[in-house]
Structure formats: C-alpha cells, structure tokens
C-alpha positions as CSV (number, residue, x, y, z in Angstrom):
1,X,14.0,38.2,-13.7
2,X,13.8,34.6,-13.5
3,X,10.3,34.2,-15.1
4,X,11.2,36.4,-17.9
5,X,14.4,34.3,-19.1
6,X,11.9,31.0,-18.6
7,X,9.5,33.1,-20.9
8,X,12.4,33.8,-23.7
9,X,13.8,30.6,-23.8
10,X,10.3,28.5,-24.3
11,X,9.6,31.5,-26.6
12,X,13.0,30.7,-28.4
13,X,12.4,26.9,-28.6
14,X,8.9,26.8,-29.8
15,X,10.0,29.1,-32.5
16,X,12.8,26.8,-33.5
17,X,11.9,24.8,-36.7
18,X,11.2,20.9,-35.5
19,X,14.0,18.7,-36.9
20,X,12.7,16.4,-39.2
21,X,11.7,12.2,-37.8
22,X,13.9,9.4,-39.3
23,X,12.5,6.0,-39.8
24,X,14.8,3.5,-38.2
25,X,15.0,0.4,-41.7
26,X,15.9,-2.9,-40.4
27,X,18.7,-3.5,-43.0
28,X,19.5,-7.3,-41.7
29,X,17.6,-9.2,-44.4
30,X,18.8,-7.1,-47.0
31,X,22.5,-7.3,-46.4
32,X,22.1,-11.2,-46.1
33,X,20.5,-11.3,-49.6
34,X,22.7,-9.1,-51.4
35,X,25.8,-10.5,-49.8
36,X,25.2,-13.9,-51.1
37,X,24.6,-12.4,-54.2
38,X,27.6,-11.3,-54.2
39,X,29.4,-14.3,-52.5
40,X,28.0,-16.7,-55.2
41,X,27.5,-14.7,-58.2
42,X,30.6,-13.2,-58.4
43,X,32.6,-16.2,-56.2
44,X,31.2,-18.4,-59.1
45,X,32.3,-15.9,-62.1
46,X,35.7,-15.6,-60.3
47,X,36.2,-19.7,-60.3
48,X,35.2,-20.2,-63.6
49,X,36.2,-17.5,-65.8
50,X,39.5,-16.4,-66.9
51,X,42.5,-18.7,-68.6
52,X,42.6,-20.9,-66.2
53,X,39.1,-21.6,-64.6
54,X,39.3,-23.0,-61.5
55,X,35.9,-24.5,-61.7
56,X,34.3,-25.7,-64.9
57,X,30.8,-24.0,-64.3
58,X,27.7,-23.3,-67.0
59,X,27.9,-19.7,-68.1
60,X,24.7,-18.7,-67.2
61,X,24.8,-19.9,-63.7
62,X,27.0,-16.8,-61.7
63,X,24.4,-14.6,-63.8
64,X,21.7,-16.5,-62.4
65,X,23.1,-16.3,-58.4
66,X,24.0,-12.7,-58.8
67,X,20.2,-11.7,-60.4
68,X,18.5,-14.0,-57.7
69,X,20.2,-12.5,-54.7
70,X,19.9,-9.1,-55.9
71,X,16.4,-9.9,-56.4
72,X,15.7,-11.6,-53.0
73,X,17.2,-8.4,-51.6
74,X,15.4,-5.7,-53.2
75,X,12.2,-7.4,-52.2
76,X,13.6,-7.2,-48.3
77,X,14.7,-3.4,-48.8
78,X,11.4,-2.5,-49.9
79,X,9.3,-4.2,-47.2
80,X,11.7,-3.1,-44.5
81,X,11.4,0.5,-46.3
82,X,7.4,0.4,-46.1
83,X,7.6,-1.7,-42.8
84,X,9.4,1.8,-41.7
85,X,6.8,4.1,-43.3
86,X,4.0,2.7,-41.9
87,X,5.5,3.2,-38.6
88,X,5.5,7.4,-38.8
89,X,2.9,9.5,-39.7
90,X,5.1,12.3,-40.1
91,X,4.4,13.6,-43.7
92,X,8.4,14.7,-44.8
93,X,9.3,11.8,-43.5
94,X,7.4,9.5,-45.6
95,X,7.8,11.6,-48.7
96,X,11.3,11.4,-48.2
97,X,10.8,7.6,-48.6
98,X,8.8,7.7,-51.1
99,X,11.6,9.6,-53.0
100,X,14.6,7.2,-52.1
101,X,12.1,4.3,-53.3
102,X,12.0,6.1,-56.9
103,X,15.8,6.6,-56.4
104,X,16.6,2.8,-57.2
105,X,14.2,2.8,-60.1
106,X,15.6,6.2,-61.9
107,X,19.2,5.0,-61.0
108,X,18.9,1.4,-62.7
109,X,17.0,2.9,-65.5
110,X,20.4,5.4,-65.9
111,X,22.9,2.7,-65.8
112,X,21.2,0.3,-68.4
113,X,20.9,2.9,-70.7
114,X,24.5,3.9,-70.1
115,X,26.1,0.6,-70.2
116,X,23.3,-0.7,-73.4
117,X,24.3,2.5,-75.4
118,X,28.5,2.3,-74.7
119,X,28.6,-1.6,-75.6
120,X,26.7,0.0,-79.1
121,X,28.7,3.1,-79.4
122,X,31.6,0.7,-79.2
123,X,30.1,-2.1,-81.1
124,X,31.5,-4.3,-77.8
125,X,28.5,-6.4,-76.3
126,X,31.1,-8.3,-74.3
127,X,31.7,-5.2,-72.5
128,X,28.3,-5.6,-70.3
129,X,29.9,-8.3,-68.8
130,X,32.7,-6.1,-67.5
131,X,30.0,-2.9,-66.5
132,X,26.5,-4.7,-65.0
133,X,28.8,-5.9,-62.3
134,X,30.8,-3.0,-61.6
135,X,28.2,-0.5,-62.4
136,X,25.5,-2.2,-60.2
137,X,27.7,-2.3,-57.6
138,X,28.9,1.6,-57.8
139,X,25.1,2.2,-58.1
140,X,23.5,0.6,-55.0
141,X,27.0,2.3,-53.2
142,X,25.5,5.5,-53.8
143,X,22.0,5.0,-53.0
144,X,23.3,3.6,-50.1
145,X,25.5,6.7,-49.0
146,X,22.3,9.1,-49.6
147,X,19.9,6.7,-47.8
148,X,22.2,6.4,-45.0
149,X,22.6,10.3,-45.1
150,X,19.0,10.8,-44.9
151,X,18.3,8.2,-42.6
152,X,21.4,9.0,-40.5
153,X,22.6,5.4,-40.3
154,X,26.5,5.5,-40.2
155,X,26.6,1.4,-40.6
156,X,24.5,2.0,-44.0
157,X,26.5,4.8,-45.3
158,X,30.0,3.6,-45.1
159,X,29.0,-0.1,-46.5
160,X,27.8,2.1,-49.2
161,X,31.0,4.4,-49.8
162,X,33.1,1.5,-49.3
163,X,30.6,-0.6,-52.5
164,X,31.2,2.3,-54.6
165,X,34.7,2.7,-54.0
166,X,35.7,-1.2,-54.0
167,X,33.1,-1.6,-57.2
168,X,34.9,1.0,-59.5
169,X,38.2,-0.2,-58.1
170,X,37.5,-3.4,-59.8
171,X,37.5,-1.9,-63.5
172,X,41.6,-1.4,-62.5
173,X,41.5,-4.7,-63.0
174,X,41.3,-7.8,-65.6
175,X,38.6,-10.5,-65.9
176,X,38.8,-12.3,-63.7
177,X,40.7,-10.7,-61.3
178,X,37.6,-8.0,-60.7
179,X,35.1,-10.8,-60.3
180,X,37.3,-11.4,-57.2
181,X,37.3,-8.3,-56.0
182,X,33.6,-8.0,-56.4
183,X,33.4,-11.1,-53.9
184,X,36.0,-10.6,-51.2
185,X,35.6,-6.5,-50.9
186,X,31.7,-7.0,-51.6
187,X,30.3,-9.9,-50.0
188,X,33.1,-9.4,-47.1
189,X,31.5,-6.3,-47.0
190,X,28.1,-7.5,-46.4
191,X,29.0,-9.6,-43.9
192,X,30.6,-7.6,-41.7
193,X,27.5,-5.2,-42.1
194,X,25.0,-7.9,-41.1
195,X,26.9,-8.8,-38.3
196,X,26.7,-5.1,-37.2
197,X,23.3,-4.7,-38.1
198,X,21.9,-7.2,-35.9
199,X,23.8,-5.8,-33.2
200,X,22.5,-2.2,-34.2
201,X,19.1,-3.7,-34.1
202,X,19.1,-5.9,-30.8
203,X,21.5,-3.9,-28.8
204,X,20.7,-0.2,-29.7
C-alpha cells in the first residue's frame, strides 16, 4: 500500500508542468541612475521654472540632467538584464527577456508619437514640456510593474506602481508645482528602492 501511494505521487509530480526559472536583475545601478535623474532634472526644473524661480538656471540644463541620467540608467538596466540572461539557459526564460527588452523600445516609440501628434493636434508645442516628464515617468512605471510581475520582484513592482501613480498625479498640478512632485515622490522613490535593493541583493 505504501509503495503504490510512493508510485502515484512521483507519478503525479513528474507529470506536473515545471514552473517557469526567473532570472534574479541586480536593479541597484539602475535605481541610482534614474534617481538622480530625477533628483537633478526635475529638482533643477522645479528651482528655476515657474513665476518666481528660485534659481536662475539655463533652460536647457534640467533637460540635460534628466536625459543623462535616464540615459546612464538604461545602459545599467540592459547590462544587468543580459548580465541575468547569460546566467540561465532556460529557453522561456530568456525569451521572456528578450520580450521585456523590446517592451522599452515599443513603449517609448508609443509615447513620442502620442505626445508629438497631441502638441500638433493642438497646435501647443509647449505642451511637451508638461507630457515627456509625466509620460516618461507613467511609462517606465509600467514596464516596471510587468517586469517585476514576471520577474516576481515585489521591490521592483511597487516602485513601479507607485512611478505611475505619482507621475500622472503630477498633471493635477501646475508648472512648477509637478516638477516638484516629479522630484520628491520620484527621486524619493528611488532612493528608498536602492537602499532596499542592496539589502535584497547582500542580505537575501
């Protein structure tokens, strides 16, 4: 009686479809890069734009942070990302990579062609200034919340719903009251997601 119930239950497991590998992404690089993206490009927007700037700063300069942070960081995602990959030979798993890679691409492509054909439709070019901020932030949010989802990495997907949320939050309101909350709900966001990161990382 004994043997046979052994018998089943291997029987049962080996039948039972083989859950699908992760790949564990060191995110600590990333999240430094994009939250001083955030920190400077937007801090510097929300000193020196407005009525009353606090700062008197060139106008291409918070521009310039933002898009060199941003930058910096995608360069770490994708290394960590393929860093990851080369680490698994399991074939859904890197596909599934593979797929989340073309994810940022298709979903930046979307959004410029969103925000390029309202500021037409509208005849508004100011109004980029308003969405590439807002939109980029919304954006990253939820390629964060599906890679964080397929990754099942708790710390990545709620710094992700909490960028979307706190991003589109922003449009409530006026310049440069957004730019502020870009930095403080954004870039505070970061950093509390690096801090747990490396502890993810170090401490398991």
């Amino acid at each position: 009686m004994s043997l046979t119930a052994t018998a089943a239950s291997v029987t049962v497991d080996q039948s039972a479809p083989a859950r699908p590998a992760t790949t564990d992404v060191d995110n600590f690089g990333t999240y430094i890069s994009f939250g001083l993206a955030y920190l400077l490009g937007h801090g510097s927007a929300a000193l020196s734009q407005g009525d009353t700037p606090i700062l008197a700063l060139p106008g291409w300069l918070p521009m310039t942070l933002l898009g060199t942070g941003l930058a910096v960081g995608t360069v770490q995602a994708t290394r960590s990302a393929l860093r990851a990959q080369r680490a698994t030979t399991d074939p859904h798993t890197l596909r599934t990579g593979q797929l989340l890679g073309a994810l940022w691409v298709i979903a930046f492509a979307a959004l410029f062609l969103a925000i390029t054909g309202l500021s037409t439709a509208l005849d508004n070019p100011d109004i980029q200034t308003l969405l590439w901020p807002t939109g980029s932030g919304f954006v990253v949010g939820l390629i964060y919340v599906a890679e964080g989802a397929t990754r099942r990495n708790m710390l990545h997907y709620l710094l992700g719903a909490w960028l979307a949320l706190s991003s589109t939050a922003a449009l409530l309101l006026g310049n440069p009251g957004f730019y502020w909350i870009l930095t403080l709900a954004g870039g505070g966001a970061y950093a509390l997601a690096t801090l747990l990161e490396h502890r993810r990382q170090h401490l398991g």
